[in-house]
Steps between C-alpha positions, in 0.01 A plus 500: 500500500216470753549069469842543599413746827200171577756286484750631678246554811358128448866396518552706852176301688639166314875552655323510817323208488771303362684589787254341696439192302857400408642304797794535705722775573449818293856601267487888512241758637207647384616672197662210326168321552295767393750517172481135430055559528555750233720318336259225543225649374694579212596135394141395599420767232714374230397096627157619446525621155778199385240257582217716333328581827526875467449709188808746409383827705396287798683495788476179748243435760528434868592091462762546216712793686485261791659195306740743328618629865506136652699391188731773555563506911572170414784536288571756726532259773726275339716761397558635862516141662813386266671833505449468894633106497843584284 
């Protein structure tokens, strides 16, 4: 229980920084970005143990939440851009 409470607040500092890395204009405010760094650090978590990185009751480190959230804003991204272009 106390992995997925870690992960969760990794997630919240990795939304942020996403934010800050991904360029262009930001789809959504704060709280979607915040969701997709959870969510982020989520799929980093499950990335991490798929390619053996992470045992079963870790959760994923600072790097991995970070590629999960990128991943993730980005699909965001394209999501928002073609829904905004039909």
């Amino acid at each position: 229980m106390l992995h997925l409470i870690w992960t969760a607040l990794i997630g919240l500092i990795v939304g942020a920084l996403a934010k800050l890395i991904m360029p262009g204009k930001e789809p959504g405010g704060i709280f979607i970005t915040m969701l997709i760094g959870i969510a982020g650090s989520f799929l980093g978590t499950f990335l991490g143990r798929a390619i053996g990185h992470y045992e079963p009751d870790q959760s994923a480190g600072f790097l991995m939440s970070m590629v999960g959230a990128l991943i993730l804003l980005g699909i965001y991204h394209l999501i928002r851009r073609s829904r905004a272009t039909t």
